[in-house]
VEXDREN-2710 file (C-alpha; in Angstrom, 1 decimal):
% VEXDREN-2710
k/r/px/py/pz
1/UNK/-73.9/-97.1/-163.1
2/UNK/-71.1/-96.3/-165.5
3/UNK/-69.5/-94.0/-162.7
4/UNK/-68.5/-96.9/-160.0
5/UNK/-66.9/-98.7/-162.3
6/UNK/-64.8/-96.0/-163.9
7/UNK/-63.5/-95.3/-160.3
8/UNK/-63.0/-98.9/-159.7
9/UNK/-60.5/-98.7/-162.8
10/UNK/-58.2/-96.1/-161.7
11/UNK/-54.7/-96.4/-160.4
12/UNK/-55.2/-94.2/-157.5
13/UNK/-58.0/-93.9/-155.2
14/UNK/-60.5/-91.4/-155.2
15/UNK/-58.7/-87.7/-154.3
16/UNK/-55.5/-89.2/-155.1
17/UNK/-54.2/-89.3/-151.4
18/UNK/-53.6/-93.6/-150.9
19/UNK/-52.9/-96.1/-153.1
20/UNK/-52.4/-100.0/-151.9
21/UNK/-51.6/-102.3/-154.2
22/UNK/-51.8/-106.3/-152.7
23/UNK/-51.9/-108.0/-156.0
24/UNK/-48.2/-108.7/-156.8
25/UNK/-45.7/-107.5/-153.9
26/UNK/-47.1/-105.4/-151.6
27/UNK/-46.7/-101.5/-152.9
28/UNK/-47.5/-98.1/-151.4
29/UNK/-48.1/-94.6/-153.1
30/UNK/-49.2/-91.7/-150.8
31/UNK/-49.9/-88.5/-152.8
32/UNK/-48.6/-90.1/-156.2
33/UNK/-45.0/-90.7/-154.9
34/UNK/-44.1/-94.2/-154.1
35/UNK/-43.5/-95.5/-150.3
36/UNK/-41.3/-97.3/-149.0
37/UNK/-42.2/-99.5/-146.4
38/UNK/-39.2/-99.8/-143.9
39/UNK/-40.1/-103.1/-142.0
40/UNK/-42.0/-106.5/-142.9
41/UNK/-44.2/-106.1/-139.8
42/UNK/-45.5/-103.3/-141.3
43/UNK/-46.3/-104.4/-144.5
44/UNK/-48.0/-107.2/-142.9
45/UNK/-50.7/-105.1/-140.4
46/UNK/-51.3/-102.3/-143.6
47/UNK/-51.8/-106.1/-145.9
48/UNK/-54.4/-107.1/-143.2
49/UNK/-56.0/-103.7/-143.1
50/UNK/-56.0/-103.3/-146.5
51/UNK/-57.9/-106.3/-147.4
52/UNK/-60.8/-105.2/-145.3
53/UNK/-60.4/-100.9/-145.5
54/UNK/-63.1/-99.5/-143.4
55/UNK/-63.4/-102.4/-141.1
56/UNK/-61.9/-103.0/-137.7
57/UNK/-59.5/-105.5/-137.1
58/UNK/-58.6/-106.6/-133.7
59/UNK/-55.0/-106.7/-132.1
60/UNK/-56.2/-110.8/-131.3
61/UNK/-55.5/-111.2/-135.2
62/UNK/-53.1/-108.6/-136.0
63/UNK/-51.0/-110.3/-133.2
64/UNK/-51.3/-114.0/-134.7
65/UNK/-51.0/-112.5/-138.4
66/UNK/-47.1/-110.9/-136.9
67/UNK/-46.1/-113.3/-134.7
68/UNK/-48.4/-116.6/-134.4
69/UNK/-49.0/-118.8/-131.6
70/UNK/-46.2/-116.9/-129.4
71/UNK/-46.6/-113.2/-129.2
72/UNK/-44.6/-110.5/-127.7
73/UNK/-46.0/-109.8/-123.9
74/UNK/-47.3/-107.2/-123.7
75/UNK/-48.9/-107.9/-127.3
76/UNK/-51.0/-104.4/-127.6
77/UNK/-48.2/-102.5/-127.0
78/UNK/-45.6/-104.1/-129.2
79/UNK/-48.7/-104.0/-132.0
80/UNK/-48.8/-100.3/-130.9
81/UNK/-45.2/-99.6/-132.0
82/UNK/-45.4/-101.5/-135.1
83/UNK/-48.6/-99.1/-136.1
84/UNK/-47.2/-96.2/-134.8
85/UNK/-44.0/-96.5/-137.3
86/UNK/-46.4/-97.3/-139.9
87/UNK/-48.3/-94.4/-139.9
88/UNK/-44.8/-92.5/-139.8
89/UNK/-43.6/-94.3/-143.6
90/UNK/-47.5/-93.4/-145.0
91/UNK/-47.3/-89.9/-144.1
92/UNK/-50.4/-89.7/-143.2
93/UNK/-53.2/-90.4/-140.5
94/UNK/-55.2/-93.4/-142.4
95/UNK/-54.6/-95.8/-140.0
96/UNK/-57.4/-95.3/-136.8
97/UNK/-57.1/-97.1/-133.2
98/UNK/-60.3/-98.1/-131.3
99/UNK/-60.4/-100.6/-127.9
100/UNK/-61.0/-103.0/-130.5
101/UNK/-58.1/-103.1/-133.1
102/UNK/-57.4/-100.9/-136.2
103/UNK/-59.2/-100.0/-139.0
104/UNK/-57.8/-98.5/-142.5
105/UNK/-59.5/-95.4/-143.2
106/UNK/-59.9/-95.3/-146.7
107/UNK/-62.5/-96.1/-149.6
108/UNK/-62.4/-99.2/-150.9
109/UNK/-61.2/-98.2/-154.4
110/UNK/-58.0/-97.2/-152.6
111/UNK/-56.7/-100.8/-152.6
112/UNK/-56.4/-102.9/-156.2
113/UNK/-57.5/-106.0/-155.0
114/UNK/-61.3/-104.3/-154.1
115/UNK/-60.9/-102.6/-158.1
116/UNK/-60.0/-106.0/-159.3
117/UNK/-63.9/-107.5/-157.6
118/UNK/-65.9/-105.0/-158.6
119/UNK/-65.2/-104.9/-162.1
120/UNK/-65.3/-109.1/-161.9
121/UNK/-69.0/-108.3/-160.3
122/UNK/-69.6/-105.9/-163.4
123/UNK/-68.2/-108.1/-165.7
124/UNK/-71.0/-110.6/-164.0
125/UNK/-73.8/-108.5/-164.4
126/UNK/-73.1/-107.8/-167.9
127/UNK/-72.8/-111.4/-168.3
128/UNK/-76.2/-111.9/-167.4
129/UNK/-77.4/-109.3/-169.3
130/UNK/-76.1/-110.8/-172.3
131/UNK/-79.3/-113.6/-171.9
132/UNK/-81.9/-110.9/-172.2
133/UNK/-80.5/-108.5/-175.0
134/UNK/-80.6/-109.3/-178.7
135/UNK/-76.9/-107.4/-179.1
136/UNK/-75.4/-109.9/-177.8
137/UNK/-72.2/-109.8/-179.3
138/UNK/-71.7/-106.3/-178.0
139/UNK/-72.4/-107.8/-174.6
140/UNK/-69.7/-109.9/-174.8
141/UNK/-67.3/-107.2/-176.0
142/UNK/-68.5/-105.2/-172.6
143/UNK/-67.5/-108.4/-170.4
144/UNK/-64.0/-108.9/-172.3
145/UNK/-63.7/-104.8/-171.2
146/UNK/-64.4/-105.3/-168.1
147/UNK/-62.2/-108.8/-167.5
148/UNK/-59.3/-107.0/-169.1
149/UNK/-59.7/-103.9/-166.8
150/UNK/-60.2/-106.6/-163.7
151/UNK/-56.7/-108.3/-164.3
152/UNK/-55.3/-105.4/-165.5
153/UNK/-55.7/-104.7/-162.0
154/UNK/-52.4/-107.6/-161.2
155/UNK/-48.5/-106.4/-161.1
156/UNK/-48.3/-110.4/-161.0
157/UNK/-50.5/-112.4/-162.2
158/UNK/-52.2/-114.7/-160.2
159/UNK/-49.6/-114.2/-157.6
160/UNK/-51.2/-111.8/-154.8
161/UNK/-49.7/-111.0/-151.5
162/UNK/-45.8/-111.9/-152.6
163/UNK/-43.9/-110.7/-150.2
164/UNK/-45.7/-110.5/-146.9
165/UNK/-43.9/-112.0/-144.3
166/UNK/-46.8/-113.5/-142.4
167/UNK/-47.6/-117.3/-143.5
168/UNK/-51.1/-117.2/-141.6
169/UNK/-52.1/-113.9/-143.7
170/UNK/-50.7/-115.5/-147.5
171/UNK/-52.7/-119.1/-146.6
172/UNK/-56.1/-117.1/-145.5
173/UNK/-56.5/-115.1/-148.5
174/UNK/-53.9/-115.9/-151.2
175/UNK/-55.6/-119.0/-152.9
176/UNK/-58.8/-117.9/-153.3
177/UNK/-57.7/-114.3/-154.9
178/UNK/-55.4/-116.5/-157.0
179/UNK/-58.4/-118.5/-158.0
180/UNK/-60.4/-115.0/-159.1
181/UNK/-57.6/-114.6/-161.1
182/UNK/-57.7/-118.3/-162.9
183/UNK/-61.7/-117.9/-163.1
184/UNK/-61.5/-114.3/-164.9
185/UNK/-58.5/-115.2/-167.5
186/UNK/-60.0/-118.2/-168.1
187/UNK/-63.4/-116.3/-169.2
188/UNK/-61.6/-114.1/-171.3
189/UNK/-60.2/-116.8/-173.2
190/UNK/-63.5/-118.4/-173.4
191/UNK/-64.7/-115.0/-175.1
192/UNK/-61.9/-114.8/-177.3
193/UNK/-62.0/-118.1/-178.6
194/UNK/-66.1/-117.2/-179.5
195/UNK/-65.0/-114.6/-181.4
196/UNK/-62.2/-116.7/-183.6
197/UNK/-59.0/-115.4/-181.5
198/UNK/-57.5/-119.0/-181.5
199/UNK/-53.4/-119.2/-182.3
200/UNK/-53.1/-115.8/-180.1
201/UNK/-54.2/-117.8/-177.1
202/UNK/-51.7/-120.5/-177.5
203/UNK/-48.3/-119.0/-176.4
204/UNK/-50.6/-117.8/-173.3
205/UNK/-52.3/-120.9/-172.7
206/UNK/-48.5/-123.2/-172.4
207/UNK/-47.6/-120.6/-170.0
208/UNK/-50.9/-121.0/-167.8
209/UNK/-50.8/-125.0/-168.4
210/UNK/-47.1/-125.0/-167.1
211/UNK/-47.9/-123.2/-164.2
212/UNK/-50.5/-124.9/-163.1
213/UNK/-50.3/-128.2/-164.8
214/UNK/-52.9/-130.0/-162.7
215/UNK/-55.8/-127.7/-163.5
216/UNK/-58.0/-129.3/-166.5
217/UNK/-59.8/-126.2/-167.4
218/UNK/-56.5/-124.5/-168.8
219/UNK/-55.4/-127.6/-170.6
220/UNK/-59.1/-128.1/-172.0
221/UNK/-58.8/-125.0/-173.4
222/UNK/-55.2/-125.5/-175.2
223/UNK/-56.7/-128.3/-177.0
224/UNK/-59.7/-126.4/-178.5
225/UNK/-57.0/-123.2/-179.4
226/UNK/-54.5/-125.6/-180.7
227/UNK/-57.3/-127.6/-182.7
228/UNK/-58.5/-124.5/-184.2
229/UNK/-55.6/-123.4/-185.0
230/UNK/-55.1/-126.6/-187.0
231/UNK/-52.8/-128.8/-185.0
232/UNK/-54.8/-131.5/-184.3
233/UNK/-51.7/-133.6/-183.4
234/UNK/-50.2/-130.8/-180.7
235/UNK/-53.8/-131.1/-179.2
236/UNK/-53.9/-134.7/-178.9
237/UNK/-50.0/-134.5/-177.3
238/UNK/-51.6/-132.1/-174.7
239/UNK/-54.2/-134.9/-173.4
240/UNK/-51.9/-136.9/-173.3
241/UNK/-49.5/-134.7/-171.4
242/UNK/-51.7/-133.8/-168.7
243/UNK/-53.4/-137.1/-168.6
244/UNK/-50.0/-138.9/-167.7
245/UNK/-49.4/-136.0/-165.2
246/UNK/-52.8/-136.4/-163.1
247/UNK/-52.2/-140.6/-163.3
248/UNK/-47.9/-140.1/-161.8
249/UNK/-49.1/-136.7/-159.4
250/UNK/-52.7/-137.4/-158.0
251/UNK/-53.2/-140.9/-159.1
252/UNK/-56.5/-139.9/-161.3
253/UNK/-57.8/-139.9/-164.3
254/UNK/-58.9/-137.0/-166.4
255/UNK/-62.3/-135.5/-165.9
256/UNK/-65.5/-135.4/-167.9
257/UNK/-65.2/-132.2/-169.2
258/UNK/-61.2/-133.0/-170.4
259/UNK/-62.1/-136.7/-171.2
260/UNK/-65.1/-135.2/-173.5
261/UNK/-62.7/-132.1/-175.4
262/UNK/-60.3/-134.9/-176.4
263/UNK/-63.3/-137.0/-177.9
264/UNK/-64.0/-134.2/-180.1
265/UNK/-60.9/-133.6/-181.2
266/UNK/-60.6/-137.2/-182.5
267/UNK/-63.7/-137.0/-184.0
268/UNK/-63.0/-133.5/-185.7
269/UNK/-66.2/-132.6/-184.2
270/UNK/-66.8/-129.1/-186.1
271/UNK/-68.8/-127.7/-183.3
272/UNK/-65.2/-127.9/-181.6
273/UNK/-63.7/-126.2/-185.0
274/UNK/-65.9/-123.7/-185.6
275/UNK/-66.0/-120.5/-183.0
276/UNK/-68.2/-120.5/-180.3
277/UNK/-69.3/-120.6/-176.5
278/UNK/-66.4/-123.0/-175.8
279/UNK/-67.2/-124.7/-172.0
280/UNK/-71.2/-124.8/-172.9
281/UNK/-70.6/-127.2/-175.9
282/UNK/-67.5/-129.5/-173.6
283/UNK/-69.9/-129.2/-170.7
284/UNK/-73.5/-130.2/-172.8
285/UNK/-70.4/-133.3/-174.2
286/UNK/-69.1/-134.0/-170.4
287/UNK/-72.7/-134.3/-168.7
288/UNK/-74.4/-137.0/-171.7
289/UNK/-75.1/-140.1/-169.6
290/UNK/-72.8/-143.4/-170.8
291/UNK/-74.4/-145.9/-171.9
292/UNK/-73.8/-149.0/-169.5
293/UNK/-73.3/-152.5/-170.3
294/UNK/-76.1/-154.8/-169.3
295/UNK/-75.9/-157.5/-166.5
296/UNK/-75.1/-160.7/-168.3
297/UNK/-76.5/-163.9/-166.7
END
């Protein structure tokens, strides 16, 4: 088992010959040596291709993904050109027609975004060995391995797709790689902080908060580092912070799982202070039925 993974981690795909990066801007390298792709068109059929190597897709798609609703007539043979050229700026003959569409003729591990997933689907598995080993600890050190190598995987971070000129292509597949990427950092913080790694996460944690200062999870999190780290009061000021944001942005108020990571810091709950599995102790907190007021008469 240890073999896939270690080719999932490399930089360039198996034999060395194609390398396509789609997490960041979109880059090239063919034999090692970078490539420069000459026109957005192309960058946005070897995007497409990329994101599904081995598989066929159709000119119907590769049309709307270039030009949308109002394609060139004839479409097949403008898409025909635009394929053509590309195969010129790679160098090589990776890109195969059918009746059907095109299809990008390389392993999987030749493309960062399909490294980044199956070392997140590693990571997973050595997640759930953790429940069924009494080394646990050295389980967790595998998955922080593993997470690390996965988002190593990102030339921007949480930003895939950058600068593909095709609007359809960015909205299909953009957010929910993005998401992978939230998901996985915010598991490796959740590991760190179970091992006592509190103040480091801090700096890291204002970033993530401030670029995405509607998601709960991250500022959950900055309260427990910050509260850790002994500044109760900066943890408190975050609750507030993001609890004022969600009421003037989305008109809501914060959820269980916030609401209940707050409670503990005002309580100086030390199952909060003292390291440990992080989002099982907020979530056991969030999920606790409240208690109701009776019907009066």
């Amino acid at each position: 088992m240890a073999a896939p993974v270690a080719a999932a981690g490399r930089a360039v795909a198996l034999g060395g010959a194609l390398d396509v990066g789609l997490l960041g801007p979109v880059r090239v390298v063919a034999y090692g040596r970078p490539v420069a792709l000459a026109a957005p068109r192309r960058q946005v059929i070897l995007a497409v291709l990329a994101l599904a190597p081995g598989h066929t897709a159709s000119t119907t798609a590769l049309a709307r993904y270039l030009w949308g609703e109002d394609p060139p007539s004839p479409a097949r043979r403008a898409l025909s050109t635009v394929v053509t050229r590309l195969r010129q700026d790679l160098g090589m003959d990776v890109v195969s027609g059918s009746s059907g569409g095109y299809t990008l003729t390389v392993p999987a591990d030749a493309v960062d975004v399909h490294r980044f997933l199956t070392l997140l689907r590693t990571a997973r598995t050595a997640r759930t060995d953790r429940t069924d080993r009494t080394d646990r600890g050295a389980g967790g050190a595998v998955e922080l391995d593993l997470l690390d190598r996965a988002l190593a995987c990102w030339r921007a971070p949480g930003e895939p797709l950058q600068d593909v000129g095709s609007e359809a292509l960015v909205a299909e597949h953009a957010p929910a790689l993005a998401e992978q990427w939230y998901a996985a950092t915010e598991r490796r913080i959740d590991l760190l902080l179970a091992t006592g790694v509190h103040a480091d996460l801090v700096p890291q944690l204002r970033d993530l908060t401030a670029r995405q200062p509607l998601r709960e999870s991250l500022w959950c999190r900055l309260m427990v580092a910050l509260y850790r780290s002994g500044r109760q009061a900066e943890a408190l000021d975050a609750f507030r912070c993001v609890r004022e944001l969600l009421r003037d942005q989305l008109g809501v108020l914060p959820g269980r799982e916030l609401v209940a990571a707050h409670r503990a810091v005002l309580r100086y709950d030390p199952q909060v202070a003292a390291p440990g599995p992080l989002a099982r102790r907020i979530r056991r907190s969030a999920h606790r039925p409240r208690l109701r007021p009776r019907n009066r008469p």
